[in-house]
C-alpha positions as CSV (number, residue, x, y, z in Angstrom):
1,X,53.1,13.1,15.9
2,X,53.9,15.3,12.7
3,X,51.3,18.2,11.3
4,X,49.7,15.9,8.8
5,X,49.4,13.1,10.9
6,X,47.8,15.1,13.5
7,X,45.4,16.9,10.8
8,X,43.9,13.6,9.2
9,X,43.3,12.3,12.5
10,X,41.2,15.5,13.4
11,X,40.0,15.2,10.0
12,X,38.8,11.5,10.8
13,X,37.1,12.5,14.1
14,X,35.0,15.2,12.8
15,X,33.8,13.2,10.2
16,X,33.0,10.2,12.4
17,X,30.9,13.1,15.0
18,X,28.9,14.1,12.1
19,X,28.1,11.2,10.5
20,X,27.5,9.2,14.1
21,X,24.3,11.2,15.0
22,X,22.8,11.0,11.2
23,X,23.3,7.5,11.9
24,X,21.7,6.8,14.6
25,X,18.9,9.3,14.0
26,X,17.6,7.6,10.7
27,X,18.0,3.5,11.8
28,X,14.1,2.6,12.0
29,X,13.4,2.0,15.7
30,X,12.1,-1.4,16.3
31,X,8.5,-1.4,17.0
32,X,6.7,-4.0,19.4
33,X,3.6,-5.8,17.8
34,X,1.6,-3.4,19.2
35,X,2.4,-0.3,18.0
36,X,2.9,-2.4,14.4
37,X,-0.6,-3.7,14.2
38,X,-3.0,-1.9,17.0
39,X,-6.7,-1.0,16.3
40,X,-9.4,0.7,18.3
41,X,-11.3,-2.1,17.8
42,X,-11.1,-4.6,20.8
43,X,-11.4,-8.3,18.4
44,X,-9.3,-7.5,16.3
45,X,-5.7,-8.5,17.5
46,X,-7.0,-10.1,21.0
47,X,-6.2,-13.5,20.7
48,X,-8.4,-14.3,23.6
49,X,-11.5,-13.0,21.6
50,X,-12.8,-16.2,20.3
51,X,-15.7,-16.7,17.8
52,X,-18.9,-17.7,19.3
53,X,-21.0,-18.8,16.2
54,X,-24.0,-17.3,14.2
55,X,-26.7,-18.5,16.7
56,X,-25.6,-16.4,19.4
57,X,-25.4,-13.1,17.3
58,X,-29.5,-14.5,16.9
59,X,-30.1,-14.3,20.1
60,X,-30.1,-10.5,20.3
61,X,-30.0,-9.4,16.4
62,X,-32.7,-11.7,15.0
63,X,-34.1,-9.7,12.8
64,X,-30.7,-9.2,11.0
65,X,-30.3,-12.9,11.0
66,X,-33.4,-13.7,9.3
67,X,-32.5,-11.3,6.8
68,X,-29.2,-12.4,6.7
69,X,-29.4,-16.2,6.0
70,X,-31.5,-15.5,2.4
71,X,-28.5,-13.8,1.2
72,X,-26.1,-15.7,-1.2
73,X,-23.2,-15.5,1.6
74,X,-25.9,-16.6,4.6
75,X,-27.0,-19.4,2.2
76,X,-23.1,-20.6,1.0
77,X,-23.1,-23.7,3.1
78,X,-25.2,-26.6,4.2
79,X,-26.9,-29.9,4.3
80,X,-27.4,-31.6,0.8
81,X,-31.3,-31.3,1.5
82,X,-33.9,-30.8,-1.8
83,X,-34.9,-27.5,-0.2
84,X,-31.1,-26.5,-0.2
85,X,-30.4,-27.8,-3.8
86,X,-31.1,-26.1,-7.3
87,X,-30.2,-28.7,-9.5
88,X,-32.7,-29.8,-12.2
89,X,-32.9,-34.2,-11.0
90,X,-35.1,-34.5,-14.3
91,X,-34.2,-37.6,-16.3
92,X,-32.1,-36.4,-19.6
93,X,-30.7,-33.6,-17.2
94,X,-27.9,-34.9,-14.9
95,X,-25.8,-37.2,-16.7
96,X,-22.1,-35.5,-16.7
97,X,-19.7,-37.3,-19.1
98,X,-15.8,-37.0,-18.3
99,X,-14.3,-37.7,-21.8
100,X,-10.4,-37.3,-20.7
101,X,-11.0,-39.7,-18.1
102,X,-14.1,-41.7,-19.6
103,X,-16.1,-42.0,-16.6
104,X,-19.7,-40.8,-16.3
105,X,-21.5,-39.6,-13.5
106,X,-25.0,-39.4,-12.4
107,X,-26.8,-37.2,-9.6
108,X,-29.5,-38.6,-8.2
109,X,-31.7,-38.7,-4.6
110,X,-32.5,-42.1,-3.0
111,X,-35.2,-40.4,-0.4
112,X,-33.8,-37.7,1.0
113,X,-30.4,-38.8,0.6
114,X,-28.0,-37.2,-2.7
115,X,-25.8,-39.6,-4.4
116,X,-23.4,-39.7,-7.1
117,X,-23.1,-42.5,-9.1
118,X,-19.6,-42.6,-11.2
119,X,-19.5,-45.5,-14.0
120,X,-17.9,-46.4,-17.2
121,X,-19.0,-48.8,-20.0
122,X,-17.7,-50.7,-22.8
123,X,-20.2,-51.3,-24.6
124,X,-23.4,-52.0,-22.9
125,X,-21.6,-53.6,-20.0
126,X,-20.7,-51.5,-17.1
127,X,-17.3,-52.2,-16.5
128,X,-16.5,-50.1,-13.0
129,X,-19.5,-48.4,-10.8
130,X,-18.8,-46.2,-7.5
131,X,-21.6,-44.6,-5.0
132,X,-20.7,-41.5,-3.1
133,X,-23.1,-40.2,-0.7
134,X,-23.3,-36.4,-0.4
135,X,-23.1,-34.4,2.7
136,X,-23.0,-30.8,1.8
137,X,-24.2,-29.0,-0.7
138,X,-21.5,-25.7,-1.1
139,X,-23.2,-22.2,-3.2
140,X,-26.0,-20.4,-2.8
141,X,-27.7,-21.5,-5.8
142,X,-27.0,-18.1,-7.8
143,X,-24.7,-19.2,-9.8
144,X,-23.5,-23.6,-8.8
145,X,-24.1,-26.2,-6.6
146,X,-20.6,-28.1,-6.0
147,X,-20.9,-30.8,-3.6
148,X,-19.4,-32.1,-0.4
149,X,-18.7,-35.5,1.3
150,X,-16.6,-36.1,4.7
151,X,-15.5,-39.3,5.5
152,X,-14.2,-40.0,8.8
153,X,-13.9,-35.8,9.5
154,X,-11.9,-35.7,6.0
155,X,-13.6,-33.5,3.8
156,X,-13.8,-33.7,-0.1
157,X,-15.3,-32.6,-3.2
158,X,-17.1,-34.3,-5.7
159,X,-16.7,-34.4,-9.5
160,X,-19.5,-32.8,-10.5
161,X,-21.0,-29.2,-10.6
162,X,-24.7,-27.7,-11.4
163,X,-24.4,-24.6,-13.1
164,X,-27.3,-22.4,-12.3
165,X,-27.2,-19.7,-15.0
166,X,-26.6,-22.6,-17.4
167,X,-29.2,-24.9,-16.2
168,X,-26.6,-28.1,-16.7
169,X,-24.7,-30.3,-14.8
170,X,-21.1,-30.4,-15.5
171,X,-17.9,-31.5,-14.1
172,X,-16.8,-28.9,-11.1
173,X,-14.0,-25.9,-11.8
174,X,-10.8,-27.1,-11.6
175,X,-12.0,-30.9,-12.9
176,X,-11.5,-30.2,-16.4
177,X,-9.6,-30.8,-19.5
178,X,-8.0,-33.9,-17.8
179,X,-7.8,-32.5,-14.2
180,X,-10.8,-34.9,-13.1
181,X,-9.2,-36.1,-9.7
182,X,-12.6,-37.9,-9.4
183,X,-13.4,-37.9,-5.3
184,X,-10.1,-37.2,-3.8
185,X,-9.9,-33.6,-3.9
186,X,-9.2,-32.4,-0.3
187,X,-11.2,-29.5,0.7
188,X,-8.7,-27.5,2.9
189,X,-8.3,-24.7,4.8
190,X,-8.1,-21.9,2.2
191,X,-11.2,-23.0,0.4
192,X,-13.3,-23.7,3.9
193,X,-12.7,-20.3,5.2
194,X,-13.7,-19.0,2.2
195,X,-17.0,-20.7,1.5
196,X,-18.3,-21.5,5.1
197,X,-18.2,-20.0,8.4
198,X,-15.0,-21.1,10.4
199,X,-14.9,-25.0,11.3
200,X,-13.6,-26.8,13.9
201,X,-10.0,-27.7,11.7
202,X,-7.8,-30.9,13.5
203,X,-4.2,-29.2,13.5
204,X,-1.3,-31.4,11.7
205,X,-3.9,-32.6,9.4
206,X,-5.1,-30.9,5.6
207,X,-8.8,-31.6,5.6
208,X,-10.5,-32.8,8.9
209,X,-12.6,-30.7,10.7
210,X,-14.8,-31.6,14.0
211,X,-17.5,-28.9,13.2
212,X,-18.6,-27.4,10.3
213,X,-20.9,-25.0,10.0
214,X,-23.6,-23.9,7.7
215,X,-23.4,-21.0,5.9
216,X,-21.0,-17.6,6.2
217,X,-21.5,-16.2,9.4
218,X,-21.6,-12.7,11.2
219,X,-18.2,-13.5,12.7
220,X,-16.9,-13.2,9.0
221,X,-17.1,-9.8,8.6
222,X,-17.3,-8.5,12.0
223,X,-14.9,-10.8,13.9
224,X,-15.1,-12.5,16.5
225,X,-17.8,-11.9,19.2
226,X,-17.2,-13.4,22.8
227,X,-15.9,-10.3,24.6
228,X,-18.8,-8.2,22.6
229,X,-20.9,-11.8,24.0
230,X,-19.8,-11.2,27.7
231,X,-20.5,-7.2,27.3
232,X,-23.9,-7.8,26.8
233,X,-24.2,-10.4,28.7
234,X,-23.4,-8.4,31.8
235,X,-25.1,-5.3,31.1
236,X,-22.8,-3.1,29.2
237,X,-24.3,-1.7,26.9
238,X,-23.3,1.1,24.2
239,X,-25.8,3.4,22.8
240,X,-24.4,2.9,19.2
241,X,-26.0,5.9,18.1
242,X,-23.5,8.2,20.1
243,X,-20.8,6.5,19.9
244,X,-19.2,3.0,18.2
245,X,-19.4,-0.1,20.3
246,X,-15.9,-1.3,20.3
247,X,-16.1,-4.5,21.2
248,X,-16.7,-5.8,17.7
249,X,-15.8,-4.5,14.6
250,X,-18.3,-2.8,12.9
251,X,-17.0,-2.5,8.8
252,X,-19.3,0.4,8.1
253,X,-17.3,2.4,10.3
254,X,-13.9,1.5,9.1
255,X,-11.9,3.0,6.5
256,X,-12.1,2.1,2.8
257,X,-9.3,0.6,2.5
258,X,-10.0,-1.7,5.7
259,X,-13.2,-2.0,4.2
260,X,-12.1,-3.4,1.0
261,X,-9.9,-6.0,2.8
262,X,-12.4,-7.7,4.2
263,X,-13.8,-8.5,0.7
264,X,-10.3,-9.1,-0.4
265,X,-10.1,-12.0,2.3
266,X,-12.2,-14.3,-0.1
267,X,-13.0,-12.3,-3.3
268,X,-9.2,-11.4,-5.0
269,X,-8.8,-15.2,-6.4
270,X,-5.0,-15.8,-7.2
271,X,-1.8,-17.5,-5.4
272,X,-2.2,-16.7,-2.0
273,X,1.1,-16.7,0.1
274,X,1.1,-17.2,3.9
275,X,3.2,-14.9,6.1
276,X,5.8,-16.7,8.5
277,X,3.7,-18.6,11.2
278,X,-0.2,-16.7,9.7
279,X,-2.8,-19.6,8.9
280,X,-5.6,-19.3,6.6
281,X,-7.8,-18.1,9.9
282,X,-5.8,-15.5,11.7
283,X,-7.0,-12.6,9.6
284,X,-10.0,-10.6,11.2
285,X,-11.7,-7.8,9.7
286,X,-9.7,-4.4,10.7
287,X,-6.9,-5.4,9.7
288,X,-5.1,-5.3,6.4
289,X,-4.5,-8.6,4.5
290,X,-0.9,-7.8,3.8
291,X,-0.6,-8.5,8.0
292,X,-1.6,-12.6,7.0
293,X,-0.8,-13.4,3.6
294,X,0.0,-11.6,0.0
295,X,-2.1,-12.5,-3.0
296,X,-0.4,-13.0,-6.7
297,X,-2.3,-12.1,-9.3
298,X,-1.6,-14.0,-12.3
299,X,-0.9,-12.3,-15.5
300,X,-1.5,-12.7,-19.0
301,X,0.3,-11.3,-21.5
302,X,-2.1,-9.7,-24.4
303,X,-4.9,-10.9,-22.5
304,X,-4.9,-8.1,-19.5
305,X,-9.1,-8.4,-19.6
306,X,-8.9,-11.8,-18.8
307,X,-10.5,-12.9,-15.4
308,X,-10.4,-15.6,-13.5
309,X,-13.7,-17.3,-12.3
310,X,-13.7,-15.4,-8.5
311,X,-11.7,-11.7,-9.8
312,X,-14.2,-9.9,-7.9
313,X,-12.0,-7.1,-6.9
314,X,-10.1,-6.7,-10.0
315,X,-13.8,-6.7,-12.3
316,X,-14.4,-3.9,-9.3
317,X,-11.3,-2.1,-9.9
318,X,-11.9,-2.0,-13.5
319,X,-15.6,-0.5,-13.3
320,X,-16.7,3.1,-13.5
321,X,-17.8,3.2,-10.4
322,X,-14.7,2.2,-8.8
């Protein structure tokens, strides 16, 4: 082999020793899920932690429960009842006209049942008339009252909204301008496990559910509680005092950031998009939302102030305080 042959080939070599090693020593090492996504809190990423519902946190926390359930999230969810209602039923008050559509609809309780009645006239003659019972009424009462009906496990929403602050009935968000889909808007997933503690959900379907509870629960913002359940239940318990109980995630002791997740969950409205395989229900508080799903905020060009009827976090971000 001839001298410059024999020195571009030792050339070659060096270069490939050198550069092998930086090679090697910056390729990102593949992590298992566990080291990816691990917490000191036990419920967070233990599938076999399952939630156990608001009435067992009652049996050893009652006084936090009775304080919890007249708050706005405790009180988000439940039976169309008069007590649960704060619509004005006066006459003159709840007649919601739909002029896009031209249908009109009327509120009203036969006993202690809710209806809706949707109509339309020409004329004086009433040319097309609908009944809806109500099952649910959906809000606190601070600001609406939307309304629920299930038929056959399928849930969906009716037309028409009370607005508190407003004191008037009026067709529900999203209805509007033409968007009246009357009674056969689903309620799914992404709106359930938002405005009510987790339900029963039928998989392969968009809107039946087998259970459906009443009201945000504890489970919401502390995870899910059957191993903290079987803790206590055989005698283990922590002296929180000293030391955190790990068994459920307590948010007052997690970071900021963590914190501000869990509000996230429900309270940054805009296009949420799903990880691969990540439902609606698979985020717990503790970890980050990015682990389930990334939220779009919709933009508005010379119109950056403008907010969109749940912005909670960006109205947040854009206080003093924050």
């Amino acid at each position: 082999m001839s001298s410059p042959k024999v020195k571009s080939l030792v050339l070659l070599l060096v270069v490939v020793a050198i550069a092998l090693p930086a090679f090697f020593c910056n390729s990102p090492e593949k992590k298992t899920a566990v080291e990816e996504h691990s917490s000191a809190w036990l419920n967070v990423y233990d599938t076999t932690v399952r939630y156990v519902g608001m009435q067992k946190c009652r049996t050893c926390h009652e006084p936090v429960y009775q304080t919890y359930i007249q708050t706005g999230m405790g009180q988000s969810w439940d039976y169309a009842t008069k007590h649960k209602s704060a619509a004005d039923y006066t006459p003159g008050h709840t007649l919601v006209y739909d002029k896009d559509l031209d249908f009109y609809y009327h509120p009203f309780w036969q006993g202690d049942i809710l209806y809706v009645r949707e109509f339309r006239l020409e004329g004086k003659d009433t040319v097309h008339n609908l009944l809806q019972r109500i099952d649910y009424v959906v809000g606190s009462g601070q600001h609406t009252n939307s309304h629920i009906f299930v038929t056959n496990g399928y849930a969906y929403q009716a037309p028409i909204t009370y607005y508190t602050q407003k004191g008037t009935w009026d067709l529900a968000p999203g209805f509007e301008k033409g968007a009246n889909s009357r009674f056969s808007r689903m309620i799914q997933m992404e709106c359930m496990s938002c405005h009510n503690g987790l339900p029963e959900f039928v998989h392969n379907s968009q809107n039946k559910y087998l259970n459906i509870k009443q009201g945000i629960d504890c489970e919401r913002c502390h995870g899910p509680g059957s191993l903290h359940v079987q803790e206590k239940e055989s005698g283990n318990i922590v002296d929180t005092s000293q030391a955190p109980d790990y068994t459920i995630v307590n948010p007052r002791r997690l970071s900021t950031e963590l914190q501000n997740n869990i509000c996230q969950r429900c309270h940054l409205q805009g296009i949420a998009v799903l990880n691969d395989g990540k439902t609606f229900t698979d985020f717990r508080p503790g970890m980050m939302l990015s682990e389930v799903m990334n939220v779009f905020m919709p933009g508005y060009q010379g119109g950056e102030d403008k907010m969109i009827m749940a912005s909670h976090v960006e109205r947040m971000k854009k206080s003093a305080c924050y």
